[in-house]
C-alpha positions as CSV (number, residue, x, y, z in Angstrom):
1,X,-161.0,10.3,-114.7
2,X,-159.6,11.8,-111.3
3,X,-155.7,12.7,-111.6
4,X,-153.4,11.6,-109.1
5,X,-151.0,14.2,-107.9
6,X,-147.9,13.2,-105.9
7,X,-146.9,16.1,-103.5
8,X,-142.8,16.1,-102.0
9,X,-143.1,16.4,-98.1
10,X,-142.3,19.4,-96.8
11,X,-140.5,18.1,-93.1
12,X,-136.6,18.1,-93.2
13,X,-134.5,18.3,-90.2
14,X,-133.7,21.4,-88.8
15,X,-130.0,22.4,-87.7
16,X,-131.4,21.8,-84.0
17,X,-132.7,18.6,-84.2
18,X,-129.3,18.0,-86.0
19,X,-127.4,19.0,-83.1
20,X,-129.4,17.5,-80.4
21,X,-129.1,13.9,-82.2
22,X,-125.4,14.5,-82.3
23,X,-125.3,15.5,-78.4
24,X,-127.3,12.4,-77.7
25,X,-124.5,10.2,-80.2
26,X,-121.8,11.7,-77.9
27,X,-123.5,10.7,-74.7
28,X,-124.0,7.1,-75.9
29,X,-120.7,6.8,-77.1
30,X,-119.3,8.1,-73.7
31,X,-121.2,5.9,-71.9
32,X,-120.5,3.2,-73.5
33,X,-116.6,3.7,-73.4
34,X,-117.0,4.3,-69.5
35,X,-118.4,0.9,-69.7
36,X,-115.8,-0.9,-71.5
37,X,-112.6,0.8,-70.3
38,X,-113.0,-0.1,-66.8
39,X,-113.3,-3.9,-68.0
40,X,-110.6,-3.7,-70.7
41,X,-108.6,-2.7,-67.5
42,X,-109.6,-5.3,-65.7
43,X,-109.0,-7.9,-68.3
44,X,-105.6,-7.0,-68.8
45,X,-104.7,-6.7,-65.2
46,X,-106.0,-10.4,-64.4
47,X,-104.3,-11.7,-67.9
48,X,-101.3,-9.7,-66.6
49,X,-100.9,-11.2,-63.0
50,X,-101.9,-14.9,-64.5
51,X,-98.7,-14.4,-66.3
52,X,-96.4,-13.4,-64.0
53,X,-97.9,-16.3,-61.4
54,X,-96.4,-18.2,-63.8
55,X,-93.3,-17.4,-64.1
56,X,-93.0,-17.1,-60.1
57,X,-93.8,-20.3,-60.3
58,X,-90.9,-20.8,-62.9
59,X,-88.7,-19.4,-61.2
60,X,-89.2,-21.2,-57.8
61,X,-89.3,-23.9,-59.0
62,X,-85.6,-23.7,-60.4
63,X,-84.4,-22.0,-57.6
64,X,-85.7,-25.3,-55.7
65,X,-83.9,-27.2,-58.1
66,X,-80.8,-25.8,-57.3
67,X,-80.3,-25.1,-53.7
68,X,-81.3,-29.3,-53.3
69,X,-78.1,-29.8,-54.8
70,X,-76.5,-28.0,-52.3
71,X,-73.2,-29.3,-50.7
72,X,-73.4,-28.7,-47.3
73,X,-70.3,-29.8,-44.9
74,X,-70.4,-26.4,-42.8
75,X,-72.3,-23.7,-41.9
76,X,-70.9,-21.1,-44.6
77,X,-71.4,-23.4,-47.4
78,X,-74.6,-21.0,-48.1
79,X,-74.6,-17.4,-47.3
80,X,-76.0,-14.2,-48.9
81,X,-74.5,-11.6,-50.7
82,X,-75.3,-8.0,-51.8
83,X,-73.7,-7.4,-54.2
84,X,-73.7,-9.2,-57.9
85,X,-74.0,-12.3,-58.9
86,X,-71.3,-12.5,-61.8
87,X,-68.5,-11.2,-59.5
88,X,-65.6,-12.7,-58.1
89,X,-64.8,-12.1,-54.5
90,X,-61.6,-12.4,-52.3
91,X,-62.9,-13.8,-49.2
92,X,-66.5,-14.1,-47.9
93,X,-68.0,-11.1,-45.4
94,X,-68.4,-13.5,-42.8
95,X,-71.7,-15.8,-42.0
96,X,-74.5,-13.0,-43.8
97,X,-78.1,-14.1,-43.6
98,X,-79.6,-12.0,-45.9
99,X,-80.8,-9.7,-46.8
100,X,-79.6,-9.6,-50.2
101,X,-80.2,-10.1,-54.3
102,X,-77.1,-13.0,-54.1
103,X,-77.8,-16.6,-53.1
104,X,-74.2,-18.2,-53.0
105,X,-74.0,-21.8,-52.4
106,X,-71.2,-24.9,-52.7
107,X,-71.9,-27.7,-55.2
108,X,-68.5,-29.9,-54.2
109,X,-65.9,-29.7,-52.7
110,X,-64.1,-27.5,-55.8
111,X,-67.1,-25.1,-56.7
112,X,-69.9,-22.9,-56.0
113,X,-72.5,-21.2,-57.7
114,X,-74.4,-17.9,-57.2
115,X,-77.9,-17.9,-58.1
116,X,-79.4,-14.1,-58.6
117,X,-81.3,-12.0,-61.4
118,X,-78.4,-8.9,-61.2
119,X,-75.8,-10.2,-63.5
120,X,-73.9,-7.7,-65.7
121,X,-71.2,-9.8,-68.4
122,X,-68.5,-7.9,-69.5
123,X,-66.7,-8.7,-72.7
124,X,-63.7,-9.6,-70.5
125,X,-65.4,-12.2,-68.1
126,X,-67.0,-13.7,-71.5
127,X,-63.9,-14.1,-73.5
128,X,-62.2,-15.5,-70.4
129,X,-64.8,-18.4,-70.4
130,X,-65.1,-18.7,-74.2
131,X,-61.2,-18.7,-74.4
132,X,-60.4,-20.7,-71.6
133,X,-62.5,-23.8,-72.9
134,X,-62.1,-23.7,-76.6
135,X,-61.1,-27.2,-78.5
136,X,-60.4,-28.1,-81.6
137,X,-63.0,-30.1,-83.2
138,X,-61.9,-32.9,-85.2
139,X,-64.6,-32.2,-88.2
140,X,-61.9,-29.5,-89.7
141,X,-64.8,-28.0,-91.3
142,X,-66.0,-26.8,-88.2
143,X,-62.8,-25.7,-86.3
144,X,-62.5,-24.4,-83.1
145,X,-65.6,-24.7,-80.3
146,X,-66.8,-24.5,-77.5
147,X,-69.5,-26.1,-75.3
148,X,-69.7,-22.9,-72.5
149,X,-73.1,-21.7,-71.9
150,X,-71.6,-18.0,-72.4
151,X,-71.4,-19.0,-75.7
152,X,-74.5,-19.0,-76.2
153,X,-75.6,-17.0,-74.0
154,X,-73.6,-13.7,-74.5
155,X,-73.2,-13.7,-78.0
156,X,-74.6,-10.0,-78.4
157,X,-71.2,-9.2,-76.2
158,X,-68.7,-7.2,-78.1
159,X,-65.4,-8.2,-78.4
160,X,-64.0,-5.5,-77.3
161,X,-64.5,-2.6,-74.4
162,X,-65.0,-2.3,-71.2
163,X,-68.9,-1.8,-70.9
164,X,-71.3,-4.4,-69.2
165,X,-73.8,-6.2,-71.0
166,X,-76.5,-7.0,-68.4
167,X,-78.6,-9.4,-68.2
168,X,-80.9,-7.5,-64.9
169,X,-84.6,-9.1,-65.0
170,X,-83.4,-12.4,-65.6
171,X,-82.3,-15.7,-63.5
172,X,-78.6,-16.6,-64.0
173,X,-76.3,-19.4,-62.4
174,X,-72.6,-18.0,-61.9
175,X,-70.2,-20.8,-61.1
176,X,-67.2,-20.3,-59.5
177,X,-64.0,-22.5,-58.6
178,X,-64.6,-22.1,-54.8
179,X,-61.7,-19.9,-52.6
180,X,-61.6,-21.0,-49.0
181,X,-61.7,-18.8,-46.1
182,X,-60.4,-20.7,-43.0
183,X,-62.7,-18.7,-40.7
184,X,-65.7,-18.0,-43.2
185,X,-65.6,-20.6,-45.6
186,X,-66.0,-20.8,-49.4
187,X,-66.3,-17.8,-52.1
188,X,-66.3,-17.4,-55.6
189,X,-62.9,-16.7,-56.9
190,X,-62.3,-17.8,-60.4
191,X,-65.1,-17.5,-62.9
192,X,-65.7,-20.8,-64.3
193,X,-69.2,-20.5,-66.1
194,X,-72.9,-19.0,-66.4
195,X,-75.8,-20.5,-67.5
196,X,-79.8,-19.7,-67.5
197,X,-82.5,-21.8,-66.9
198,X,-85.2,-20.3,-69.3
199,X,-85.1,-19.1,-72.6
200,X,-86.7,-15.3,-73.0
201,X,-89.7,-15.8,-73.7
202,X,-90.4,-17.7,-70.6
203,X,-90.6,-14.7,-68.7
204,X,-93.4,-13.3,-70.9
205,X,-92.1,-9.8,-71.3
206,X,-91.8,-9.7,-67.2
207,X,-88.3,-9.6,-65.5
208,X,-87.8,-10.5,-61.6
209,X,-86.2,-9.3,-58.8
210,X,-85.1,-12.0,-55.9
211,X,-84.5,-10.8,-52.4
212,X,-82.7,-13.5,-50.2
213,X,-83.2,-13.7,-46.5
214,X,-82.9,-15.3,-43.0
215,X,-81.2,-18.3,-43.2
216,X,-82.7,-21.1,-40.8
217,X,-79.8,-23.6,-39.3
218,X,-80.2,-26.8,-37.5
219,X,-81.0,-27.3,-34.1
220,X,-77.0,-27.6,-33.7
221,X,-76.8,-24.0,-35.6
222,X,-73.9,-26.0,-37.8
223,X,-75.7,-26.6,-41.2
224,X,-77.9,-24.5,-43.0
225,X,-81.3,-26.0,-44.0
226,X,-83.0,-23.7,-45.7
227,X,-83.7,-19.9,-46.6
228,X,-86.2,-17.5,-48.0
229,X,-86.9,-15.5,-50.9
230,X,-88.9,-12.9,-52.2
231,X,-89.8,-12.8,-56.1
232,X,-91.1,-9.9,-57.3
233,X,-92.2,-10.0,-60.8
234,X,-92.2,-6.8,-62.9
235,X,-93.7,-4.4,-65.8
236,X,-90.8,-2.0,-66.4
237,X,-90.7,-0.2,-62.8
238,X,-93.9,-1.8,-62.0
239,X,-94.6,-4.7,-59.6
240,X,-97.4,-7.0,-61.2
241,X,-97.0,-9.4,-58.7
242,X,-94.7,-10.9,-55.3
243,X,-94.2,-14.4,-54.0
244,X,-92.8,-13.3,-50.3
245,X,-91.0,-15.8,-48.1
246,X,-90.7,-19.0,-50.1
247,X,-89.1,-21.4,-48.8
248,X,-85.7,-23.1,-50.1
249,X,-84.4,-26.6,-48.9
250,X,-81.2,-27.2,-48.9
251,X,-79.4,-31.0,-49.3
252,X,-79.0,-33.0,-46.2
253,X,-75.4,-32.4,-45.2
254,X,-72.2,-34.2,-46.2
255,X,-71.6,-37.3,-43.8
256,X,-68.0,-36.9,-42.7
């Protein structure tokens, strides 16, 4: 009977062969992130500037809103300003056609409104509002209210100090009992409200800057019709995306 004998192989892997398989690991692992990074990239930057179309689009489409309920009854019942959008003003620099972050416009014959992404609240202009419109509520379980959007709004305000709270990145409405200029026209004097169209998330971690310009008249050069805007939309200091020179109609003007 013949006896089997099982022999253990001899072949192993050396410490070359080691090293050589690892060197080849690295350079398939390299090129394969080479690969992906540049469409990681890509998919992110196309996700990114979907997103902030949209809320260009959001944005427009409220400033639209609000310049077609424009009063117009002269030609400085719309006019740009540089400088912010919460503040109150003495009289108007004359007829300014941009450009500028402030879009000031009548609503009656009492107010007007500022539409602009550069408010800064302080805790004095929000207890002026809050205070000046407070009621007692009949239910005496709920006292004292208020129906002001700086409510609700600017409840992160302190109650007390001097610094700003601001609201930069973000589409406001300031509105204003209207001062009259006799050359100029109308500009905001009292504070009277703010509000916001969108709630945060709606601007999808982006905020926007507006730039107002060039003001277009009618063939009489009496009554504004419309003006343009630039929306930038932006990551940080970044900007993911611009809408330039859109186009915003104002009312047909007051009959008198």
């Amino acid at each position: 009977m013949r006896k089997i004998v099982y022999r253990r192989s001899k072949k192993a892997l050396t410490l070359v062969e080691l090293v050589v398989a690892m060197v080849l690991m690295a350079l398939f692992l390299v090129a394969c992130t080479s690969l992906i990074y540049p469409v990681t990239r890509i998919y992110t930057h196309m996700t990114n500037l979907s997103r902030s179309q949209i809320v260009a689009d959001n944005v427009v489409d409220a400033l639209r809103t609000e310049c077609a309920r424009t009063y117009i009854s002269s030609k400085n019942d719309v006019w740009i300003s540089g400088g912010s959008g919460d503040a109150t003003m003495t009289a108007i620099p004359g007829s300014v056609s941009g450009p500028g972050e402030v879009l000031v416009i009548r609503r009656n014959y009492e107010y007007c409104e500022t539409l602009s992404t550069n408010y800064a609240i302080t805790p004095a202009l929000c207890n002026s509002i809050y205070n000046s419109e407070k009621t007692e509520d009949v239910n005496p379980l709920i006292g004292s209210t208020t129906s002001r959007a700086i409510y609700r709004m600017f409840t992160a305000v302190p109650a007390t100090g001097t610094d700003a709270v601001s609201q930069t990145g973000y589409l406001h409405y300031g509105f204003f009992k209207a001062g009259t200029d006799s050359e100029n026209g109308i500009y905001p004097s009292e504070l009277y409200d703010f509000t916001d169209p969108f709630m945060t998330p709606t601007y999808s971690g982006f905020t926007v800057k507006l730039m107002f310009h060039d003001i277009k008249y009618d063939s009489s050069g009496k009554y504004p019709v419309y003006v343009l805007v630039d929306v930038k939309v932006m990551d940080g200091e970044e900007n993911v995306y611009t809408r330039s020179n859109v186009v915003l109609s104002f009312a047909s003007r007051v009959l008198e």
